[in-house]
N, C-alpha and C positions, 0 to 999 in steps of 0.2 A: 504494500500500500504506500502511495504517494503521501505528501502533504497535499496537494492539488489535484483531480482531476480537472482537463481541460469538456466543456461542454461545447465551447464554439471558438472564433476568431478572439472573440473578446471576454468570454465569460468562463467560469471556475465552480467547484464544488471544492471547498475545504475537508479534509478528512478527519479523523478522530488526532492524527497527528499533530492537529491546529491548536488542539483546546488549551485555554490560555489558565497562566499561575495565580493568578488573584480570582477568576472565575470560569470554571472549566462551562457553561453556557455560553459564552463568547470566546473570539479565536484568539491567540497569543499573535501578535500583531508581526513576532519575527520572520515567519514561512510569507507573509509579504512582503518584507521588504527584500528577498530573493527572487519570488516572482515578477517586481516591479521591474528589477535589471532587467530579468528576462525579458518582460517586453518591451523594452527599451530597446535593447541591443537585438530583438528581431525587428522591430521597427528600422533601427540602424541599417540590417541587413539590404530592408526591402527600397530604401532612397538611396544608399551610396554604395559608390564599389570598392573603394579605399576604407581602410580599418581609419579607426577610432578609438583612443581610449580613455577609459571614465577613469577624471582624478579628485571627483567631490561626490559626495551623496549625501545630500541632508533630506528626513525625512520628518513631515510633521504629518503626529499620530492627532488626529481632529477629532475622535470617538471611538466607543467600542464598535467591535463588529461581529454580530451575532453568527452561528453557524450555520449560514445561508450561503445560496451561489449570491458571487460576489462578478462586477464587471470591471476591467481596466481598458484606462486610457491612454492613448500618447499625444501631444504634440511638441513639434519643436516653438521654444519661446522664443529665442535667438540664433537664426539659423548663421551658418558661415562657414566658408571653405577649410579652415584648421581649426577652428572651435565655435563649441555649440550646446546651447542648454537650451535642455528637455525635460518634459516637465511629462509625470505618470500619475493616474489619482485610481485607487482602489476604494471601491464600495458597492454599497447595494443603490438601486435605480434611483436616483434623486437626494443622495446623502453619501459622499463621500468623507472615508474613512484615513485612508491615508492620502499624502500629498508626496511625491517624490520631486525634486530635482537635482537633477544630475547635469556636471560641468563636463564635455567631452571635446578632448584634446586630441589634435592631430599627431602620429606618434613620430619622432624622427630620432637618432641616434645620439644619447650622451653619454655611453658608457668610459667617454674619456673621462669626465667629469666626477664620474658617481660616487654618493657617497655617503652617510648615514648619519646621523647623531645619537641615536638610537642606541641602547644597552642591548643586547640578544638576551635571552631567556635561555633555561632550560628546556630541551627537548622533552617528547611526551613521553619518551621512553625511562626519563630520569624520574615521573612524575608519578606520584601515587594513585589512583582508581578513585572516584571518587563519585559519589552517586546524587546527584541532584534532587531527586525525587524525596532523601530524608530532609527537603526542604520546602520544596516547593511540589506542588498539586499541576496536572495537565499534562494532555498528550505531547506537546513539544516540549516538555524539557526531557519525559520519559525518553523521549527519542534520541538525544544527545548520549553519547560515550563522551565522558569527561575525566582529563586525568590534572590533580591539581595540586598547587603548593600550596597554604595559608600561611600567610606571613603574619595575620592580626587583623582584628575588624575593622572590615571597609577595604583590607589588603590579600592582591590574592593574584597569584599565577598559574593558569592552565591553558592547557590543549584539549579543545572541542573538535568531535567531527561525528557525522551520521551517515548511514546507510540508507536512509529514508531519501528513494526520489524527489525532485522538486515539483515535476510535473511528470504526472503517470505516460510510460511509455516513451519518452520526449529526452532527448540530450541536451544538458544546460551547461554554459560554462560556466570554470573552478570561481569568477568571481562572484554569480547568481546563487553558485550552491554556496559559496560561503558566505554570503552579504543573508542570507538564508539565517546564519547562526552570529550575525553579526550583533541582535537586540538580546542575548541572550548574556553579554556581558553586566547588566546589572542585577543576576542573581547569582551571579556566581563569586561573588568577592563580599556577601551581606554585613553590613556593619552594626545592624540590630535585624532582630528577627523579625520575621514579616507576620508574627501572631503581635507583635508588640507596636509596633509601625510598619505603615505603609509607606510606600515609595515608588511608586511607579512614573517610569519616565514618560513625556510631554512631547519629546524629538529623538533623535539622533543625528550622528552627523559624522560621516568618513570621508577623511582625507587620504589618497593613493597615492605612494611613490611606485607601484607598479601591480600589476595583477598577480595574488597569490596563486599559490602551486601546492599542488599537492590534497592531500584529504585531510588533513591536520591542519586548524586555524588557532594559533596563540593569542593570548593577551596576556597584558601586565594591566593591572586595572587596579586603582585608586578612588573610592567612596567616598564621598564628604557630604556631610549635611550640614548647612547655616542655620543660624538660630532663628530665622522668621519664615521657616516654612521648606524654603529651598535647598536645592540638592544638584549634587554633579557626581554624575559616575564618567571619567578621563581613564581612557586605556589606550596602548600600544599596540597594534597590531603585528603579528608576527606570521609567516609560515616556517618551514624547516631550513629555509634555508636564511633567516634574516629577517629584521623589522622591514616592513610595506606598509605602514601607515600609520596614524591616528583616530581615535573616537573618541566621541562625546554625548552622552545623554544626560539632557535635563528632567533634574527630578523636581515633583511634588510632595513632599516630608509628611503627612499626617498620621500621627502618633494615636495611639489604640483610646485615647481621653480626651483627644481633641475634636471636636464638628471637621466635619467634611469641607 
């Protein structure tokens, strides 16, 4: 089983794999923000004949979204011959749930140049088994193999990857499958427990120095909550062979005593 079954050109069935950690009634919003690349980058396919590659994804979560077929959009907002932002909205008929935009660059050679600031991680192989589920409730985190370090609350290194399709039957590239487990960095570094406080994030937002590789997606991820409410979960993005990017989710902080 997929997270997605495709119904048409534009439309979706989400699977049990969807069901989200705060309420398994509506979907865990991450197996979208992997299908949205995908249509993205088939959209890409079908206007140009020259690659392109995505070096931003910011994605604004506008609502829940109940476990229905769901329909996505594309259009480009800025078109242009070496870059160009596209814009993708996932939801049900008349109420869109996510917003995507994505910055896409034309690719050309600097590997004279390259070069990192970035710490590397421990591999997954160094990394202890670690099971998600003795935290959080729902078919997408169930679906994740996570192997992790906890260095302390709100601090935490590991390697996520799944065997779950992104779209039944269908081949997706390694950055749709991993942009797939890319919102799944704010449970997995928890700096108070989610029976105690809530914290779910409002965005995300990845920055590429290039397209990951491989089945294994790392992060280095940092928790913080402010004292009027707000929240930042900042991670590293890693595959096996080196940091490839940055991320950012904005939190909403409300504690188990507090009004909504």
């Amino acid at each position: 089983m997929a997270y997605f079954d495709r119904l048409d050109d534009r439309r979706f069935h989400p699977t049990s794999h969807t069901t989200g950690a705060w309420d398994p009634a509506v979907q865990h919003i991450g197996p979208s923000f992997g299908l949205l690349v995908n249509e993205v980058e088939r959209d890409l396919r079908c206007r140009r004949d020259g690659p392109m590659a995505i070096s931003r994804l910011t994605y604004e979560i506008l609502g829940t979204v109940p476990m229905d077929p769901v329909s996505v959009d594309v259009q480009v907002v800025r078109p242009g011959r070496t870059i160009e932002l596209v814009e993708a909205t996932y939801g049900l008929p008349g109420r869109v749930g996510v917003r995507l935009r994505a910055w896409l660059q034309q690719p050309r050679d600097t590997s004279g140049v390259e070069g990192v600031g970035f710490d590397p991680i421990p591999g997954p192989s160094e990394m202890a088994r670690w099971d998600p589920t003795s935290v959080w409730q729902g078919g997408y985190l169930a679906s994740a193999e996570v192997r992790r370090e906890s260095v302390g609350p709100g601090r935490a290194r590991y390697w996520v990857r799944t065997d779950v399709p992104l779209v039944a039957g269908e081949t997706v590239s390694t950055l749709a499958r991993s942009a797939a487990l890319f919102d799944i960095a704010n449970g997995m570094a928890v700096r108070a427990s989610p029976e105690d406080v809530q914290f779910p994030n409002i965005d995300l937002t990845a920055h590429l120095l290039r397209e990951p590789r491989g089945d294994w997606l790392g992060f280095d991820t940092r928790v913080s909550f402010g004292p009027g409410g707000l929240g930042l979960t900042a991670s590293v993005l890693h595959d096996e062979a080196g940091p490839i990017g940055t991320l950012a989710q904005t939190l909403t902080v409300r504690p188990a005593t507090a009004g909504s």
